[in-house]
Residue, then its C-alpha position, 0 to 999 in steps of 0.5 A: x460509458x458511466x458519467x456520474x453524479x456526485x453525491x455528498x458534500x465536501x470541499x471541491x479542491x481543483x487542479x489545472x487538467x479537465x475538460x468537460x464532460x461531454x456525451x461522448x465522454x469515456x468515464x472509468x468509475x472506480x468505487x472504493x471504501x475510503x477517500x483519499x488523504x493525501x496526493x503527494x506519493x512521497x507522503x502518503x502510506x494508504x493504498x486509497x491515495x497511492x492508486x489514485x497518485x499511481x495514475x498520476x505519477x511514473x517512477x523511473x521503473x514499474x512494475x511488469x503489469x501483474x507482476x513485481x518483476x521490474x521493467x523500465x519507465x521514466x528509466x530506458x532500461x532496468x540498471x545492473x548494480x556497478x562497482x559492488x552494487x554501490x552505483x547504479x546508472x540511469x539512462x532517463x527518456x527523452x521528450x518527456x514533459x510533466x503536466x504542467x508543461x516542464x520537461x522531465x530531465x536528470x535535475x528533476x530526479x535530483x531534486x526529488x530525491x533531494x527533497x525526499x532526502x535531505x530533512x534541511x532541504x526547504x522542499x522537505x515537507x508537505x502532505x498537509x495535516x495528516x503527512x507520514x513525513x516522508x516515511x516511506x524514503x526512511x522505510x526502503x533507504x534506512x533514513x535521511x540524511x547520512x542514515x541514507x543508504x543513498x549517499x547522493x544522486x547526480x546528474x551526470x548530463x540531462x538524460x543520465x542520473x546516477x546514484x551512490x550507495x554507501x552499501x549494497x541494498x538488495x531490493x533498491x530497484x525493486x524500491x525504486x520502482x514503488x507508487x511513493x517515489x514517483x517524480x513530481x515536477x520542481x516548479x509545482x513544488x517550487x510554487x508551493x510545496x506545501x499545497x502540492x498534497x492537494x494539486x499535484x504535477x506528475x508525468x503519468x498517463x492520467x492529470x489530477x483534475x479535481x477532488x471533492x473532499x470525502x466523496x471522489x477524486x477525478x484525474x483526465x486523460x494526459x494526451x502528451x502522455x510519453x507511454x502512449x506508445x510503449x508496449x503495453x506488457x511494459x506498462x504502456x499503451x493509452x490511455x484509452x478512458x478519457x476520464x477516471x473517477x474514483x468514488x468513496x462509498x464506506x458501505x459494501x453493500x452500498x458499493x455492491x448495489x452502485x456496481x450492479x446499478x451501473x453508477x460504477x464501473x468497477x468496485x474493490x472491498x469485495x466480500x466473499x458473499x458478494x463474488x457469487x452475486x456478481x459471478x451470476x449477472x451477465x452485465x458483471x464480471x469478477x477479476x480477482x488480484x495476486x495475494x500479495x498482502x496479510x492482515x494481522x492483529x498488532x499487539x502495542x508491545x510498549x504497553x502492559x501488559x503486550x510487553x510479555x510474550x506470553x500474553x500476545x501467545x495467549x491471545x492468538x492462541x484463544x482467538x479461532x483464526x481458522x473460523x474467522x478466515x472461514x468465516x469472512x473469507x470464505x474462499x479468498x483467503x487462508x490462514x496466515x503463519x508468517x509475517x509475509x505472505x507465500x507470494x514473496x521469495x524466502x517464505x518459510x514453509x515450516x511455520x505452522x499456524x499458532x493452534x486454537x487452544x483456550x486451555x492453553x491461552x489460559x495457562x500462559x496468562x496465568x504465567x504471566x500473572x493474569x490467571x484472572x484476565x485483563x481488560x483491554x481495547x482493540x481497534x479496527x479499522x472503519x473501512x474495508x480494505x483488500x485484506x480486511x472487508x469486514x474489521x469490524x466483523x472480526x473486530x467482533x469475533x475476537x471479542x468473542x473469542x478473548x471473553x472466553x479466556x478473561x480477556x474483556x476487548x472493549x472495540x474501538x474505531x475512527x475514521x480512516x485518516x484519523x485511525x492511521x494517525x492516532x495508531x502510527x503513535x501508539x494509541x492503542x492497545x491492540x489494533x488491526x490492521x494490514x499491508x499489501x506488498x509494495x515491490x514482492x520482496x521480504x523487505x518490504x513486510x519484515x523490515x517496513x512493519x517489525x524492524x525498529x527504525x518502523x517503530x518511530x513515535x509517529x507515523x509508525x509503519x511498524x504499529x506492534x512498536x516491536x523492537x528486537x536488536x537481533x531481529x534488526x541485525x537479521x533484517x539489515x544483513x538480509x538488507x544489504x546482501x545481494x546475494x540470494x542464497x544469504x537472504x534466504x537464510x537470513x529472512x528464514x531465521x528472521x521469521x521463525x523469530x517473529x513466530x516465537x515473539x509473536x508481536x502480531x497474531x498474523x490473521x490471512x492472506x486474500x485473494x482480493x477479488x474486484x468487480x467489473x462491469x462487463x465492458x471493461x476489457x485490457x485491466x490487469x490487476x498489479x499484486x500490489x494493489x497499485x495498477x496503472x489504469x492507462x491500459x482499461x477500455x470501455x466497450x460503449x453501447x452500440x459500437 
């Protein structure tokens, strides 16, 4: 439908698909805030690189399009724990080849779980400059090496893999099942490692093709593609667009115009004020995605004077989240209490939102000796992101909100890539940020952005640098129980910890909503925010 011109310069990084872009060519145009950083799954943590490595990687499980229920992919069937849970057996897929012409087998599960693993494994590295070095494996698996929930992977013949826990792990196939553990192929990693950020080689239904550094990353259809013939409510079927482009454009008005212009075919980043313009052009149409997500202010809690919680409570008791939310939300989102959206199981319906009350803020700060206020900085982001549109605008407001209670903010930003880098080890004073779930279970928030292992001196996930003994102990019993009714208890008492200690002032959950062209049929938005586009069509002109 769309072909379309680049704009902006950058280095042009080219991978072995492609094809040429001929008139009959169908093109799906995704416009976004940000470029990518990086294209090994494995070592990226940003939802601008793992949307585009989604198209090129399969996992051994998915998700359910639309939902986290986990359904097979490079697997055959969802595996049940054996033994306790301490084993799980997979029965891989026949005939499957990655982009380079390899075959897909159980060696190759091996390998990238090894590499991913194991820290003296010569293929544990890469992801260039700005690497999370493997974050997401110690995130979901408790660390490498022996701090591994997974003892070891075997191949037990060329379609069977099986995996040894050293205890049971409630989420583990719901971990597997996420967008960082999608399997690359050994002989890419084999030839270079290293650069494997910057070309890389899955089995999923879209080929990278090339990337122009900080303008757009393209991917072509994989015609040998094994889910072509799946059914599509597993996640199959297609692909059906020849070509996916996916276009950086920082400003949402910006982004807005290209889409009604036609030089998108879809956008995200959407505000609240642009739903209503798009809602009202019939060449448009808005589909909005399950809030599976929060953003928050992260106070650094190894900083003076965030180290008393008597301080992170009196700022989020000065700062009017109600207006906020109001304010740049509008509709698609409310006020956020726990550290976890509603959406994920265990929620804690009891916790009621800190109350705005300066009066009371200005208390605790006298409490805590700083009756004559302090200086600061906050740091938001420069992007938007589906829990965050406009940081800066709330970067603002809170400004606001804090001068009136003493607390001079003075704001600060950096560009994306530098801003995850320089927040993951500790920079900042406070900063905002936000997470979009990536499997629906209360591990994924609670343990990944609080739990003390997150709070590494780079590449945190856990950006409050909050570290409590009993919180950890909460989190790895809830961690390592398969049993639902204990996981509902622990996770309740781990929230209402979180609300007392306060490490974030959590800020709302959204309802992200995205705009379309109108031709676009067969997208189904995933909660976290990592949909396969295989299943997208483009009704061209005139058919």
């Amino acid at each position: 439908m769309l072909g379309v011109a680049g704009c902006g310069g950058g280095e042009t990084i080219g991978g072995q698909g492609g094809g040429g872009e001929g008139g009959d060519e169908s093109i799906f145009t995704w416009g976004r805030g940000a470029d990518t950083v990086g294209l090994d799954p494995i070592n990226v943590t940003d939802g601008e690189s793992l949307i585009v490595t989604r198209q090129i990687f399969d996992g051994l499980l998915d998700f359910e399009p639309g939902t986290t229920d986990v359904v097979p992919a490079l697997a055959t069937a969802v595996p049940e724990p054996e033994e306790d849970g301490l084993v799980y057996m997979f029965e891989l897929r026949e005939g499957v080849t990655f982009h380079d012409g390899e075959p897909f087998n159980a060696e190759a599960v091996v390998f990238n779980f090894d590499r991913w693993r194991e820290e003296e494994n010569e293929f544990h590295v890469g992801g260039g400059s700005q690497t999370s070095s493997f974050s997401y494996y110690t995130s979901q698996f408790g660390g490498f090496d022996g701090e591994s929930v997974i003892e070891s992977v075997e191949a037990v013949d060329e379609l069977t893999v099986r995996f040894n826990l050293t205890s049971p792990l409630g989420p583990f196939l719901r971990n597997i099942a996420m967008s960082p553990f999608g399997i690359a192929s050994p002989a890419a990693l084999e030839e270079d490692a290293e650069g494997f950020w910057q070309n890389p080689v899955g089995t999923g239904p879209f080929q990278f093709d090339s990337w122009d550094r900080g303008n757009e990353v393209r991917v072509t259809a994989y015609e040998d593609w094994w889910g072509g013939d799946v059914d599509e409510g597993e996640g199959g079927a297609g692909p059906f667009v020849d070509r996916i482009v996916f276009r950086s454009i920082p400003d949402n008005a910006a982004r807005v115009a290209a889409l009604a212009g036609g030089q998108l075919t879809a956008a995200d980043g959407l505000t609240p004020d642009d739903v209503p313009t798009i809602e009202e052009d019939d060449a448009l149409q808005v589909i909005t995605r399950p809030p599976l997500n929060i953003g928050y202010l992260a106070f650094n809690t190894t900083k003076e004077p965030f180290d008393q919680v008597e301080v992170r409570r009196a700022i989020t008791q000065a700062i009017n989240m109600e207006r906020i939310v109001e304010s740049f939300f509008g509709d698609t989102a409310e006020v956020a209490t726990n550290a976890m959206p509603p959406t994920v199981p265990f929620f804690r319906e009891e916790t009621e939102p800190y109350p705005y009350d300066p009066d009371e803020a200005r208390s605790l700060l006298e409490e805590a000796g700083l009756g004559d206020g302090f200086s600061a900085q906050l740091w938001y982001m420069p992007i938007p992101r589906p829990y965050m549109p406009n940081a800066r605008g709330v970067a603002q407001a809170m400004q606001n909100d804090l001068e009136e209670v003493g607390i001079n903010v003075e704001l600060v930003t950096r560009e994306w890539g530098t801003y995850l880098e320089e927040t993951g080890r500790g920079e900042h004073d406070m900063c905002i940020l936000g997470w979009t779930g990536d499997n629906g279970d209360p591990d994924n928030f609670l343990n990944v952005l609080l739990s003390s292992r997150s709070a590494t001196e780079e590449n945190a996930q856990n950006v409050a640098y909050f570290q409590n003994e009993e919180l950890d102990e909460l989190l790895d019993q809830a961690l390592e129980t398969i049993d639902e009714d204990e996981r509902r208890e622990l996770y309740g008492q781990a929230q209402e910890l979180i609300y007392e200690e306060a490490p974030w002032a959590p800020i709302e959950y959204a309802e992200p909503p995205l705009g379309f062209q109108a031709s676009v049929s067969g997208y189904e938005p995933s909660p976290t925010g990592g949909e396969g586009f295989n299943s997208i069509e483009i009704e061209q002109e005139g058919a």
